[in-house]
Kinemage of the C-alpha trace (Angstrom):
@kinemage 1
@onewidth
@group {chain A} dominant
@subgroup {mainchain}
@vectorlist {calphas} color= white
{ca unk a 1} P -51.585 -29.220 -3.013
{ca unk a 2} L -51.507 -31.978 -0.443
{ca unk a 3} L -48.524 -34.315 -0.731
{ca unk a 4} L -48.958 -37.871 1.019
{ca unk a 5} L -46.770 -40.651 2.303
{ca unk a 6} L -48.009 -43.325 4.142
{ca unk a 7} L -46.182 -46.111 5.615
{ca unk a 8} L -46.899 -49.567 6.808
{ca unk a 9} L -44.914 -52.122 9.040
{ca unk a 10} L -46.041 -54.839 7.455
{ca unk a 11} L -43.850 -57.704 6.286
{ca unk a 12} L -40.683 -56.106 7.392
{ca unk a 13} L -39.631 -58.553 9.789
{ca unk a 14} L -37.333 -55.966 11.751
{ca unk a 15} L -35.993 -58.000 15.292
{ca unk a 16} L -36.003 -55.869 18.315
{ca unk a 17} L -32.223 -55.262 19.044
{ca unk a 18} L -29.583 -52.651 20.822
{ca unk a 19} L -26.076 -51.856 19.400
{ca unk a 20} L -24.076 -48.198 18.722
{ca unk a 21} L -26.321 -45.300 19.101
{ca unk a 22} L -23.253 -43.114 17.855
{ca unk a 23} L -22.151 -45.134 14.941
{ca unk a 24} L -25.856 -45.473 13.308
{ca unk a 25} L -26.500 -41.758 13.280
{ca unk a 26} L -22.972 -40.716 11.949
{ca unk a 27} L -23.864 -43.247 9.279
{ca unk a 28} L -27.236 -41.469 8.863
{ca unk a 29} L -25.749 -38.608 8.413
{ca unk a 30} L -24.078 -40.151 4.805
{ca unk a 31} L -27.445 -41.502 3.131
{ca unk a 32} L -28.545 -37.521 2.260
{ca unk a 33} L -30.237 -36.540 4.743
{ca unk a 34} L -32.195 -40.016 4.820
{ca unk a 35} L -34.351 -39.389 1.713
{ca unk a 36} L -33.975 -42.572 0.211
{ca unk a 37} L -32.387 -44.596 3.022
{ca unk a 38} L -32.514 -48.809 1.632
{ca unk a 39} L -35.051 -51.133 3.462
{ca unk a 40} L -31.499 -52.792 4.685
{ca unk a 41} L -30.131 -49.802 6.478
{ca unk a 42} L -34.084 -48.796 8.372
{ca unk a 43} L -33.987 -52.780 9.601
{ca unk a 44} L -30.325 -52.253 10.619
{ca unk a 45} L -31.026 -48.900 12.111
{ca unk a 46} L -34.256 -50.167 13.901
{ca unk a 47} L -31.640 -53.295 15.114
{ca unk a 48} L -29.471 -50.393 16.505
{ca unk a 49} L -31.604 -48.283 18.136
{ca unk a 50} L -34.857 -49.948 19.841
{ca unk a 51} L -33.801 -50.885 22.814
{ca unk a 52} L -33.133 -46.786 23.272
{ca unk a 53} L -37.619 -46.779 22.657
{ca unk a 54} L -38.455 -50.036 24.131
{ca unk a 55} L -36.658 -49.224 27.520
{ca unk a 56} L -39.383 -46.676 28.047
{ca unk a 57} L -42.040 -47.808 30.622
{ca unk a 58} L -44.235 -47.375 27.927
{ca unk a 59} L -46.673 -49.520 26.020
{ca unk a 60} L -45.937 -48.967 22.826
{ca unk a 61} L -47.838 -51.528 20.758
{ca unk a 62} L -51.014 -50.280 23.742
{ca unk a 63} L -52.713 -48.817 19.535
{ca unk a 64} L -51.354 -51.665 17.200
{ca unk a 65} L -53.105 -51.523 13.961
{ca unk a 66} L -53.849 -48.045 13.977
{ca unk a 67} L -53.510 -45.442 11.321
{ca unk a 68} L -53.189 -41.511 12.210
{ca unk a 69} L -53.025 -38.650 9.520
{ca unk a 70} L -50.223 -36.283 10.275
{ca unk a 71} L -50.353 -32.667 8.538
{ca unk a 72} L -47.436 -30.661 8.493
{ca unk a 73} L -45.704 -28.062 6.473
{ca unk a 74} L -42.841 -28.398 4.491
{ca unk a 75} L -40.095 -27.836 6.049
{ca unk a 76} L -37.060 -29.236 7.489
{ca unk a 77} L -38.903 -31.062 9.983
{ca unk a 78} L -40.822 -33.078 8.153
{ca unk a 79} L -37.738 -33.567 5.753
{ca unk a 80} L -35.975 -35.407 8.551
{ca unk a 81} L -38.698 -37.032 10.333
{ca unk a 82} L -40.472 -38.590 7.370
{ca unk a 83} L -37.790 -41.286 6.374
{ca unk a 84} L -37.978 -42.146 10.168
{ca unk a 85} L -41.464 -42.904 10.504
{ca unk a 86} L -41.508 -46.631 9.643
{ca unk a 87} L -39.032 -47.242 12.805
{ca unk a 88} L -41.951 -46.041 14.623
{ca unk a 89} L -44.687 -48.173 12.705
{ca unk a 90} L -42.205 -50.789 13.696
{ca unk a 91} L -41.936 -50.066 17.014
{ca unk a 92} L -45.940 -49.479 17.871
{ca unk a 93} L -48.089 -50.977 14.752
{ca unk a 94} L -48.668 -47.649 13.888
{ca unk a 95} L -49.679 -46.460 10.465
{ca unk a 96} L -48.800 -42.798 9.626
{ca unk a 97} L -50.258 -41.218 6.574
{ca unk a 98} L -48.248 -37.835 6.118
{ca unk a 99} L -49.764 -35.074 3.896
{ca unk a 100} L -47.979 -31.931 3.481
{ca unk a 101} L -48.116 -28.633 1.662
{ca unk a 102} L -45.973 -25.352 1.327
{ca unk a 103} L -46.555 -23.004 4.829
{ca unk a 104} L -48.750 -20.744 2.648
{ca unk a 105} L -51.363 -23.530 1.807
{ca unk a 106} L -51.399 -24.696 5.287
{ca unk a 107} L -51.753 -21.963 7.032
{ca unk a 108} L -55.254 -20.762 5.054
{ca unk a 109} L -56.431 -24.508 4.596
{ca unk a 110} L -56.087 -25.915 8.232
{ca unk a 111} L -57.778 -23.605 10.288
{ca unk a 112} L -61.196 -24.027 7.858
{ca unk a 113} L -60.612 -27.882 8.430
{ca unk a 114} L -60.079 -27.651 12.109
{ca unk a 115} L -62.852 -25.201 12.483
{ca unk a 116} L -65.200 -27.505 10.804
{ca unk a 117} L -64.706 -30.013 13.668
{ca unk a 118} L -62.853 -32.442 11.190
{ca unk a 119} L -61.456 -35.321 13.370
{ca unk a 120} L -58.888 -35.521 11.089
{ca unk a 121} L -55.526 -34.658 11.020
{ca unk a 122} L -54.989 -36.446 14.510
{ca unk a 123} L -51.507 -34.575 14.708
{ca unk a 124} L -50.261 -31.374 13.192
{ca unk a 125} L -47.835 -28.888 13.339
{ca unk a 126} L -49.196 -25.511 14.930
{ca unk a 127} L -48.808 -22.273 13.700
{ca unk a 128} L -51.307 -20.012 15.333
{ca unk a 129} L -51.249 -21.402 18.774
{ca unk a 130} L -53.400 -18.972 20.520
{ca unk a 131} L -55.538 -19.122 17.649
{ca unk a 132} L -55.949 -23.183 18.051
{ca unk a 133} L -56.095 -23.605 21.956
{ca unk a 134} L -58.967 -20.411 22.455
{ca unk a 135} L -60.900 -22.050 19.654
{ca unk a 136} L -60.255 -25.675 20.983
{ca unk a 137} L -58.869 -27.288 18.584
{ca unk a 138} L -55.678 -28.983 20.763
{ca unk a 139} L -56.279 -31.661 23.064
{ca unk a 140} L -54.445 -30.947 26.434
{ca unk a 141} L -51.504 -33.126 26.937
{ca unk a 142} L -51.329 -33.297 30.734
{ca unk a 143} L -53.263 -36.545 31.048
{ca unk a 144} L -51.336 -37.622 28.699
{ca unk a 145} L -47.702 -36.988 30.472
{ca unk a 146} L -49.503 -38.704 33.699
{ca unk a 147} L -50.493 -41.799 32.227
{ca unk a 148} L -48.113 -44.400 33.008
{ca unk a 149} L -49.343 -46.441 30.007
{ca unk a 150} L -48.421 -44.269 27.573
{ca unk a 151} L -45.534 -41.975 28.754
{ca unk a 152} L -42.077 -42.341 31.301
{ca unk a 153} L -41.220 -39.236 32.767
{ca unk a 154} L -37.536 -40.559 33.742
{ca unk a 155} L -37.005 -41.545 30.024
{ca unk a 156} L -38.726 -38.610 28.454
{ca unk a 157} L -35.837 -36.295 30.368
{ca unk a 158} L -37.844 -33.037 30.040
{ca unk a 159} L -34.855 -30.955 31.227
{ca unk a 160} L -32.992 -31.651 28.427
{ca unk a 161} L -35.453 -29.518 26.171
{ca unk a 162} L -34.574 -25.701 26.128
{ca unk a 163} L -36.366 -23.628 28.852
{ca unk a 164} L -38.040 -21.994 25.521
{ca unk a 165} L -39.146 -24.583 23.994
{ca unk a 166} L -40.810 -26.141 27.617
{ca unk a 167} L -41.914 -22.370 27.816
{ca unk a 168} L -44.128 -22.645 24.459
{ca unk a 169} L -46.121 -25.960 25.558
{ca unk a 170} L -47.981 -24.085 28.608
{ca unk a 171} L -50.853 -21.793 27.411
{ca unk a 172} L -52.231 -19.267 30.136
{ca unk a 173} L -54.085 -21.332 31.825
{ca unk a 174} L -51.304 -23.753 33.046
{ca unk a 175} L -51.698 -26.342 30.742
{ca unk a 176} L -49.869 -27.721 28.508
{ca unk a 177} L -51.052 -28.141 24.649
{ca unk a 178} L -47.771 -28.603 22.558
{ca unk a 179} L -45.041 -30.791 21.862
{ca unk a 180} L -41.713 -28.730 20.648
{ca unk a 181} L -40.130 -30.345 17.753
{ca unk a 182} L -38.030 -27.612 16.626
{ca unk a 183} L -35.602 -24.822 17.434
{ca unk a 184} L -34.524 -22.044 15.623
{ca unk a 185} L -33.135 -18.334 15.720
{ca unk a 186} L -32.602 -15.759 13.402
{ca unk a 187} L -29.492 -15.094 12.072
{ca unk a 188} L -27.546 -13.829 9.304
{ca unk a 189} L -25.989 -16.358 6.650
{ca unk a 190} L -23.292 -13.928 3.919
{ca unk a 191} L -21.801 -15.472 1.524
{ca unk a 192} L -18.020 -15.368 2.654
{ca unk a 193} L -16.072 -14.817 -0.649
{ca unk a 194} L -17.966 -11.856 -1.559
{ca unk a 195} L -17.261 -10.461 1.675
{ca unk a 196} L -13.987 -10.955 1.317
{ca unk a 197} L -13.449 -10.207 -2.249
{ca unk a 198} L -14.656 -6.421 -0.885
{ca unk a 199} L -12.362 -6.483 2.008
{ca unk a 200} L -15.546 -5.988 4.639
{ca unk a 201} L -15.908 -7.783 8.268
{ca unk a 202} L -18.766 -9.526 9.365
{ca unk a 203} L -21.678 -6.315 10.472
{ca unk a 204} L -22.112 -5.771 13.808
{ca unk a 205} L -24.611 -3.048 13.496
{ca unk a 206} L -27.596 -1.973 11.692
{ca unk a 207} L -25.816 0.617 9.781
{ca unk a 208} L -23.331 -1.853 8.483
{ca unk a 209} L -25.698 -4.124 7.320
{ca unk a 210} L -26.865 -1.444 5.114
{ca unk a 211} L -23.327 -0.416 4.086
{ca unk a 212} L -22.500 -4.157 3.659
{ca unk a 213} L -25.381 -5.067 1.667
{ca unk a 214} L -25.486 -2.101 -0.821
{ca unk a 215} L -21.596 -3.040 -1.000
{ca unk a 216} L -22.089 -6.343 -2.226
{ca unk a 217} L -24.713 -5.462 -4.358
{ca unk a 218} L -24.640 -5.840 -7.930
{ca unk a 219} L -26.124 -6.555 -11.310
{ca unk a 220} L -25.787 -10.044 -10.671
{ca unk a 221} L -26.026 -10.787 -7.517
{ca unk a 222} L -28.637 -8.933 -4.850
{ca unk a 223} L -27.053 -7.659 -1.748
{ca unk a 224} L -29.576 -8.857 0.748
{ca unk a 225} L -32.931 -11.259 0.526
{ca unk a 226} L -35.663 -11.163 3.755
{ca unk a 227} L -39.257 -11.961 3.241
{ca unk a 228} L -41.330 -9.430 2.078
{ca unk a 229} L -44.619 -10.956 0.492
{ca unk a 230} L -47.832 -9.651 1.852
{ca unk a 231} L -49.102 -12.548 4.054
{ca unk a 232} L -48.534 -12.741 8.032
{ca unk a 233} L -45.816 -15.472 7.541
{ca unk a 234} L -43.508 -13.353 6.032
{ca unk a 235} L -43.340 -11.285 8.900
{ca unk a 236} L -41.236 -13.627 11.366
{ca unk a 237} L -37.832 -11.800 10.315
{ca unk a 238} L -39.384 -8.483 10.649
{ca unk a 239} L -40.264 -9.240 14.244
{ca unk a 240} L -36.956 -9.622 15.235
{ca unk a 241} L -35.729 -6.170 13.637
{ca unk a 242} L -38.565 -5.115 15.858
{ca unk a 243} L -37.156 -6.097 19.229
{ca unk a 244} L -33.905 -5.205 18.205
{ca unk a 245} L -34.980 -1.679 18.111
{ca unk a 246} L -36.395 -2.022 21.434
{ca unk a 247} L -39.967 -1.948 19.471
{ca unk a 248} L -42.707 -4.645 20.214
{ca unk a 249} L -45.815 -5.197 17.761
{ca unk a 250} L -48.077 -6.486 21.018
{ca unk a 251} L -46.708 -5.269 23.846
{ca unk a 252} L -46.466 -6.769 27.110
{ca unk a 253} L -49.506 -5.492 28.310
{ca unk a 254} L -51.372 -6.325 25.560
{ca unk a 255} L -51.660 -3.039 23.375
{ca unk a 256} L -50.841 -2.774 19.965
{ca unk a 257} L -47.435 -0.650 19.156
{ca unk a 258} L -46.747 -2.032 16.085
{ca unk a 259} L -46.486 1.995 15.062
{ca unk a 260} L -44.644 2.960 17.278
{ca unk a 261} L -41.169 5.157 17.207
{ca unk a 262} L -38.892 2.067 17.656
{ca unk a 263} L -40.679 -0.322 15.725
{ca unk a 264} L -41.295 2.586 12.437
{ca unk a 265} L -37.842 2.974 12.870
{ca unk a 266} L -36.823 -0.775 12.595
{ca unk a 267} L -39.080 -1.202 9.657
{ca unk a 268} L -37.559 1.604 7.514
{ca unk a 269} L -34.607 0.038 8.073
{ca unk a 270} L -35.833 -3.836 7.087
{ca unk a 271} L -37.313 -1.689 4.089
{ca unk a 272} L -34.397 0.052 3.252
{ca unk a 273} L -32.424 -2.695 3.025
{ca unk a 274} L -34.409 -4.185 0.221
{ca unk a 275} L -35.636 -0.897 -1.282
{ca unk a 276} L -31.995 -0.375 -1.997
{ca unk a 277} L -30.031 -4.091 -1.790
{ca unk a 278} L -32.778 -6.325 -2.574
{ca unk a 279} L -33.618 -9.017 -5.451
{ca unk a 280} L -35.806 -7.800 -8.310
{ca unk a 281} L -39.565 -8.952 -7.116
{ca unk a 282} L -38.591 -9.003 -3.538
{ca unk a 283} L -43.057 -8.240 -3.222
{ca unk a 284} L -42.921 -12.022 -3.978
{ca unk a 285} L -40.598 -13.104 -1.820
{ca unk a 286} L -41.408 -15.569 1.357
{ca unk a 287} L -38.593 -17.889 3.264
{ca unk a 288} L -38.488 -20.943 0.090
{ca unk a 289} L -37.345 -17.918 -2.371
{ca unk a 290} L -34.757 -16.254 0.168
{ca unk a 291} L -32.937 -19.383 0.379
{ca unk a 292} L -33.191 -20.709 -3.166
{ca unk a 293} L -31.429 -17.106 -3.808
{ca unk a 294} L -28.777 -17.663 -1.402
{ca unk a 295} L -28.231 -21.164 -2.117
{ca unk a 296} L -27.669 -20.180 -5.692
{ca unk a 297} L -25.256 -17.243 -5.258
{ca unk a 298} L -27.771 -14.713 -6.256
{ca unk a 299} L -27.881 -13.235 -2.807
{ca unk a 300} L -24.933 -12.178 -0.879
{ca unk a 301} L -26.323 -11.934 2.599
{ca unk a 302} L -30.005 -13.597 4.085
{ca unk a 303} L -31.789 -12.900 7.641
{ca unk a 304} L -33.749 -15.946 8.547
{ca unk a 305} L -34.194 -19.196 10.365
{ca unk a 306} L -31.274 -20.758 11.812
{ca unk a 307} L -32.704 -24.011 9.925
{ca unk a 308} L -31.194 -23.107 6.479
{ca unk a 309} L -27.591 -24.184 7.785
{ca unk a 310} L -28.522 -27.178 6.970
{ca unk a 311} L -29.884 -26.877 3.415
{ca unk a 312} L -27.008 -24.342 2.813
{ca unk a 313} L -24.327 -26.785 3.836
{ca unk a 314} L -25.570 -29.204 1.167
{ca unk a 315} L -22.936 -29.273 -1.621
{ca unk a 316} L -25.727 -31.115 -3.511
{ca unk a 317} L -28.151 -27.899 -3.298
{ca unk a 318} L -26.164 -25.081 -2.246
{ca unk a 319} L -23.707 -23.500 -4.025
{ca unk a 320} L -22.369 -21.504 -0.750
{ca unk a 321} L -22.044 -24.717 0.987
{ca unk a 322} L -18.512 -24.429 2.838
{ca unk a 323} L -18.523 -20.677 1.957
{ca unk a 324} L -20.978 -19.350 4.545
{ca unk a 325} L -20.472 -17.191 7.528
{ca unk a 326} L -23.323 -17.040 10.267
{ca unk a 327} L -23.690 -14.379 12.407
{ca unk a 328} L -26.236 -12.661 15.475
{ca unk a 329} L -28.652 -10.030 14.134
{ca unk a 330} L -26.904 -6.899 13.999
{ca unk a 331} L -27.389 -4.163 16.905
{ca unk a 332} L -29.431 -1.501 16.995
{ca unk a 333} L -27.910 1.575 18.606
{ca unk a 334} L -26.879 1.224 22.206
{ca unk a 335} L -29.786 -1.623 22.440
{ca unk a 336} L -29.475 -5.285 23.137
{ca unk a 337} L -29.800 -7.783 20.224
{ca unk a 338} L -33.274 -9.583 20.479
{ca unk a 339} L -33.508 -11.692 17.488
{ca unk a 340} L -36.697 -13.527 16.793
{ca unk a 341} L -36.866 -17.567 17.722
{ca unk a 342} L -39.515 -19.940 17.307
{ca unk a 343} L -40.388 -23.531 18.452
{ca unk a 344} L -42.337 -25.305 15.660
{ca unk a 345} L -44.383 -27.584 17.927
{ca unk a 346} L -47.164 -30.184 17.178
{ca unk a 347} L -50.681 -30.955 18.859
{ca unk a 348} L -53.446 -33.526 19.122
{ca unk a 349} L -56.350 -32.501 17.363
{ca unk a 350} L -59.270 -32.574 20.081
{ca unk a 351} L -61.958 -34.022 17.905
{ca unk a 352} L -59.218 -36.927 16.424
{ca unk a 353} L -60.644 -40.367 17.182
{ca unk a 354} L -56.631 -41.693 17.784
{ca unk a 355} L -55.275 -39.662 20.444
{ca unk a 356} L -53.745 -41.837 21.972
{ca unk a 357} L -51.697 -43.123 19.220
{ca unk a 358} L -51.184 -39.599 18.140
{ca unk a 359} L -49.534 -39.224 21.491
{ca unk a 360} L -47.529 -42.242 21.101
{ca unk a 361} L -46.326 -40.989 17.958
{ca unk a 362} L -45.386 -37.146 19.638
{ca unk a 363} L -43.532 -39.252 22.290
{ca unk a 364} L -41.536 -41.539 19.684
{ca unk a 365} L -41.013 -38.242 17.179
{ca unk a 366} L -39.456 -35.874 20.116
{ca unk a 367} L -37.920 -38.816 22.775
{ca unk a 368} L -33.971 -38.319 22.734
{ca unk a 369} L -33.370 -41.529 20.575
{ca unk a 370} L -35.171 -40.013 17.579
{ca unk a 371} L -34.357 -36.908 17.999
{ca unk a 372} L -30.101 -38.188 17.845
{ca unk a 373} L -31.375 -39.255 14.663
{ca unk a 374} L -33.255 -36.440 13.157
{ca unk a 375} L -30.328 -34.059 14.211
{ca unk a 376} L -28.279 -36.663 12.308
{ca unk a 377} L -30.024 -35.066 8.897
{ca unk a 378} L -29.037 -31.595 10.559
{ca unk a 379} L -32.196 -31.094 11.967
{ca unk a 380} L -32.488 -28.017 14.932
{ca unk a 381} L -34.610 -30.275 17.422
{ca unk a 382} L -35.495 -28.857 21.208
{ca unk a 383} L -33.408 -31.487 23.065
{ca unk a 384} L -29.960 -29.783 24.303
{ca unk a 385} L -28.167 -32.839 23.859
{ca unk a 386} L -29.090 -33.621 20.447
{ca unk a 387} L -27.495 -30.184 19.591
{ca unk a 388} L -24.681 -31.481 21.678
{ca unk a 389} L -23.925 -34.812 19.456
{ca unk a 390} L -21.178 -34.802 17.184
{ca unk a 391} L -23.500 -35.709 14.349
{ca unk a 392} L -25.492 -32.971 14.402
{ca unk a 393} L -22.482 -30.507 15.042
{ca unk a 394} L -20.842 -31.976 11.866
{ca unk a 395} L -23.890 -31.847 9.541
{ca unk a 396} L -25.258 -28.776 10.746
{ca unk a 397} L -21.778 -27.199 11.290
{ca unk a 398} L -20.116 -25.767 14.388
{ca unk a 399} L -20.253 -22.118 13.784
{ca unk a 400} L -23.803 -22.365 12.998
{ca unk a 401} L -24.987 -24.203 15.899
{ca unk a 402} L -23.092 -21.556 18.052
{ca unk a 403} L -24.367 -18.725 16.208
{ca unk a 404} L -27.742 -20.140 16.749
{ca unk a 405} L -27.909 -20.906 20.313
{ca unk a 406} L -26.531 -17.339 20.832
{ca unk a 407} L -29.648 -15.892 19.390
{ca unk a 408} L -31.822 -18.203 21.361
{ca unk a 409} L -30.480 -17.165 24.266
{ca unk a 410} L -30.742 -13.707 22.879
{ca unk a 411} L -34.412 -14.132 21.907
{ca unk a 412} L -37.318 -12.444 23.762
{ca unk a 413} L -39.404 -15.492 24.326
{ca unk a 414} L -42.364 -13.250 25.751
{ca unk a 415} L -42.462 -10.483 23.574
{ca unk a 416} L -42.756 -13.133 20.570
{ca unk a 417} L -45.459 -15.093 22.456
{ca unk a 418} L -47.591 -11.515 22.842
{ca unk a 419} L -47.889 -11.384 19.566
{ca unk a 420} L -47.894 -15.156 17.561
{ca unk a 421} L -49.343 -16.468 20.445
{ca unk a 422} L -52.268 -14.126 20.483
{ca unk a 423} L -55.963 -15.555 20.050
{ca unk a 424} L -56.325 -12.871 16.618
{ca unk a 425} L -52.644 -13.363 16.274
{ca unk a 426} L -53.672 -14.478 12.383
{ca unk a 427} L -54.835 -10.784 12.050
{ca unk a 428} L -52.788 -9.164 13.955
{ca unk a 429} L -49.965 -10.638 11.499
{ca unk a 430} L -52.140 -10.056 8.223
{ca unk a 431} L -52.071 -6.815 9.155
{ca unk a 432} L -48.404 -6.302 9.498
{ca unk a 433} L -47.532 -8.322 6.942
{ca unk a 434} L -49.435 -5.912 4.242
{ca unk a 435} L -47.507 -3.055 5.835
{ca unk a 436} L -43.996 -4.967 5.251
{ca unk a 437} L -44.846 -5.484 2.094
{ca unk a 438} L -45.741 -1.448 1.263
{ca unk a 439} L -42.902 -0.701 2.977
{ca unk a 440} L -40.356 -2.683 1.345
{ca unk a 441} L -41.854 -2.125 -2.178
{ca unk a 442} L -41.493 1.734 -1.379
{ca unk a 443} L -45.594 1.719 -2.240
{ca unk a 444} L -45.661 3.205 0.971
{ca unk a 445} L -43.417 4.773 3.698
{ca unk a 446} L -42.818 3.136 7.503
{ca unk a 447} L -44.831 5.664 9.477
{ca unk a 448} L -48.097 5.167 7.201
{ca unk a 449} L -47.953 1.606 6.586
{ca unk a 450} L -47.194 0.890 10.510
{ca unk a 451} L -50.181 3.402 11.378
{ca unk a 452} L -52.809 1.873 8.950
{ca unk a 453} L -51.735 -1.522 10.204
{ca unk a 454} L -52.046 -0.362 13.716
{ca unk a 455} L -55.776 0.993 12.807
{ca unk a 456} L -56.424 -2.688 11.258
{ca unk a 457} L -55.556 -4.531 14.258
{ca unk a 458} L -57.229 -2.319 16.729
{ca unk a 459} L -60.610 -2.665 14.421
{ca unk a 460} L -59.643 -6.672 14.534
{ca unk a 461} L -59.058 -6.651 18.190
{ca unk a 462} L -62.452 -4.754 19.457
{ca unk a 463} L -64.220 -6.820 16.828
């Protein structure tokens, strides 16, 4: 199911004006998450913060009365950037028309559109990027960044994105195709009474996440949650167990080790730990029901994105919100931590008849103004000093923000790209993410399910 907001700029009679960048998104930060912010507070925000857009050497009204289709997913992203969008139909003459569905939908519905050389969405959020640049369907941004009409490198500031998130834009071939709009690690969230009430520390290892979890499990309340459904984007968390073990699932060099001794090893583990901690119909589980679980005290410890601080911290959603600990991903052995990360980015869609006011619009959505106020709402963006800002520190909460950065800069940036960023990387995930979910059902053990999912992708790679 497609959901759809459009908005319009019409009749708002908002005056171009410049006042306290810091005071407007601290008061952001007090309209929930800016879901239902008043017509009085956007024209009082756009008062506040235009001048921060308009002093861009940038035309920005250069596609006035034009209308672009965004698709995205839902997710926090979208959650923060939609109540911003008519600031930027104010700013350009703009119209966006948003449609989103759950990560599931989009992922099996977009490709068939995109494949079908729809010129529509003109933007979207990218999920299988090597899929989508070998089959063509992202315009290259470089002409883009070197048109002086349409973009300022001097505002734009593109060292103060993470290295990994600049590192995700550039395909192979030296171009760039993607616009980061997100960051985010994987970390542990534990409910922090329950570990207390059993007297236990924070896990540092592997093996005491498995002691902690079957400790704190109970009738009532599962010990652990991770995704475990049988679809390839379940398998994100899984990854990172992976690298952790010093295991890869595409290695380096291009071959396929998903079955090999580290990585069998890491997923009897991730399967043991729901095998024997988990939620009843864990088969069923993706990301939406691991944090409904958590945020509703059924689940005493979750491995996922970094992003859920911010859902979790919301006293209005969450009832762990204030009594949450985050933490790295536990060590394997003797090995270094390498928890999985990921850069949500957006693209142009190269048959779109707007590109340049989709551009406009990936300028305006990323550019350090909007992203002070999307990180306002608690949002993970890939500018440092968004991250930086108070609001976003106090929304998304200190210890969080630490404990994610320390798994970014923990994160193995290439051996993640090997595999999601692989041209069959849809397949290659398919693949594993049938095996997770043998594995973790106990239909089958880690050595089998890993080998037959090695055989799959092989037979999908020579294809």
């Amino acid at each position: 199911m497609i959901n759809r907001n459009r908005f319009s700029s019409k009749g708002t009679g908002m005056r171009v004006s410049r006042r306290r960048i810091l005071q407007t998104t601290s008061a952001l930060t007090g309209v929930g998450l800016l879901a239902s912010m008043p017509t009085r507070l956007l024209a009082d925000t756009f008062d506040e913060m235009s001048d921060q857009w308009t002093s861009a050497d940038i035309d920005w009204r250069a596609q006035e009365g034009s209308t672009i289709v965004l698709n995205a997913v839902q997710h926090p992203w979208t959650d923060a950037i939609t109540p911003l969008v008519p600031l930027f139909t104010e700013l350009t003459g703009i119209n966006v028309d948003i449609q989103t569905q759950s990560e599931t939908e989009y992922t099996a519905e977009l490709p068939v559109k995109l494949g079908a050389g729809n010129p529509t969405p003109d933007v979207y959020m990218v999920w299988a990027i090597g899929q989508a640049i070998t089959a063509g369907w992202l315009e290259p941004l470089d002409g883009f960044y070197g048109n002086s009409q349409l973009s300022d490198a001097a505002w734009w500031n593109d060292d103060d994105l993470f290295p990994s998130a600049r590192s995700f834009q550039t395909w192979s071939d030296g171009v760039r195709y993607l616009m980061p709009i997100t960051a985010e690690s994987q970390i542990l969230f534990i409910n922090q009474p329950l570990l207390e009430d059993k007297g236990l520390a924070v896990p540092t290892t592997m093996e005491g996440l498995m002691d902690t979890a079957m400790a704190l499990h109970s009738d009532d309340v599962a010990g652990i949650a991770m995704r475990a459904k049988s679809t390839g984007d379940s398998t994100w968390p899984a990854g990172g167990f992976i690298f952790t073990y010093g295991g890869a699932i595409i290695d380096l060099d291009g071959n396929v080790v998903i079955n090999s001794p580290e990585a069998v090893s890491a997923m009897a583990t991730y399967g043991g730990l729901l095998k024997n901690a988990g939620p009843v119909g864990i088969s069923s589980y993706q990301w939406v029901e691991c944090l409904n679980d958590f945020m509703a005290g059924a689940v005493a410890i979750g491995c996922d994105s970094s992003n859920f601080a911010t859902d979790i911290a919301n006293p209005d959603k969450s009832v762990a919100a204030g009594k949450t600990v985050y933490a790295t991903l536990p060590q394997a052995g003797d090995m270094p931590i390498k928890p999985n990360m990921w850069h949500w980015n957006a693209g142009i869609n190269s048959n779109s008849a707007n590109k340049d006011a989709a551009w406009l619009f990936l300028m305006w959505a990323e550019s350090l103004p909007t992203c002070l106020l999307s990180s306002a709402a608690g949002l993970a963006t890939p500018r440092a000093s968004a991250w930086a800002s108070q609001a976003f520190q106090d929304r998304f909460g200190a210890q969080a923000a630490d404990t994610a950065l320390a798994s970014l800069k923990a994160g193995d940036g290439d051996l993640f790209k090997a595999t999601w960023f692989h041209p069959k990387g849809p397949q290659i995930l398919d693949a594993f993410g049938i095996a997770l979910n043998q594995i973790a059902t106990g239909a089958s053990d880690a050595k089998a399910a890993m080998d037959a999912a090695a055989a799959k992708i092989e037979s999908d790679l020579a294809g």
